[in-house]
Steps between C-alpha positions, in 0.01 A plus 500: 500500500181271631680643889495814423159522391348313795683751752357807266163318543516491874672845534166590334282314753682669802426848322135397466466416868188645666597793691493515864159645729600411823298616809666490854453159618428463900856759499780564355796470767698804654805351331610203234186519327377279183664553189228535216606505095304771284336400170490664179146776583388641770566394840369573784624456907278635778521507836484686819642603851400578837708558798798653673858420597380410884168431490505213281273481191604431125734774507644389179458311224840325265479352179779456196354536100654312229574614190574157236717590230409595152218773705539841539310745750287755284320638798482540855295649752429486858133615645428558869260566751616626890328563820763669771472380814283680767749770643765725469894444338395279221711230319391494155472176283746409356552303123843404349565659193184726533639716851293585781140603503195626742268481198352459186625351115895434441572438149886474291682256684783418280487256206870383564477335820561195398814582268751246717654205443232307693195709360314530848391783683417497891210689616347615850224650571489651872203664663430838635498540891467825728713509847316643855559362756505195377482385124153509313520259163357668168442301207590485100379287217661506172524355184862499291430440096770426249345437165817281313527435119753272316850641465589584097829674300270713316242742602196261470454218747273203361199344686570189654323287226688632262780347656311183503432481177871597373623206691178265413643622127833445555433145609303374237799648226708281729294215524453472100891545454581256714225233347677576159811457563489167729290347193233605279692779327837242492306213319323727243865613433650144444144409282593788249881419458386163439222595200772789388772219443290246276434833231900555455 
């Protein structure tokens, strides 16, 4: 019983990990980026991406999301900012799960992206370019928000320290049942046979 109550107590100490804000770093690759795990609130990844196919650049940015078991995606949303490139026959920027954009704010990407057996989700972000003669880079910030709360059976989910507590409760109840039983609670026993005999 003592087992099972220390994994419910650190179940309950993944849920109440800190959620993620993570800002591009230097850049995220083209390909094979980071994997990153969401946290039970808001979090937050922002980046951006400048170039074109041939003219070099951060054409795109990779990264994979997380999501630990025991969470559950509540919300999602994706917003953006574009600048074409200088010229005609535009390539628009591009977002997975979001589509293709020239400009402005993207919002519903889905909440079940990470329903798989491995509970990641790859994203790219690609940037906008126009084609001349030659190809002119555009560029495209975003920032992709998935606010995460603890999975429950019924309709209510719990804050995290509620969890704590439950399994900070459930360990004392343990603790004292297992002090009375390897002694205390055994000798008091024995004491009162003992008295109960010598009044027969």
């Amino acid at each position: 019983m003592l087992k099972s109550l220390l994994i419910s107590a650190a179940f309950a100490a993944a849920i109440a990990a800190a959620p993620l804000t993570l800002i591009e770093p230097l850049d995220f690759p083209d390909s094979g980026g980071a994997t990153y795990s969401l946290g039970a609130g808001v979090n937050t990844i922002s980046g951006s991406v400048s170039g074109c196919p041939n003219c070099g650049g951060d054409f795109k940015d990779n990264f994979t999301l997380f999501l630990p078991a025991g969470l559950i995606v509540s919300n999602a949303s994706l917003s953006a900012t574009v600048t074409p490139g200088a010229g005609p026959n535009p390539t628009l920027a591009c977002f997975t799960g979001a589509g293709c954009f020239l400009s402005g704010f993207f919002a519903g990407l889905s909440t079940t992206s990470f329903d798989n057996p491995d509970r990641t989700f790859s994203f790219t972000a690609s940037s906008p370019y126009t084609t001349a003669s030659v190809e002119l880079p555009g560029a495209s910030s975003y920032v992709l928000t998935y606010t995460v709360t603890a999975s429950t059976r019924g309709g209510e989910v719990p804050e995290p320290g509620t969890w704590l507590l439950l399994g900070a409760g459930l360990s004392g109840l343990a603790f004292r049942r297992y002090k009375t039983a390897s002694g205390t609670g055994a000798a008091a026993g024995l004491r009162f046979d003992v008295i109960r005999s010598r009044y027969k």
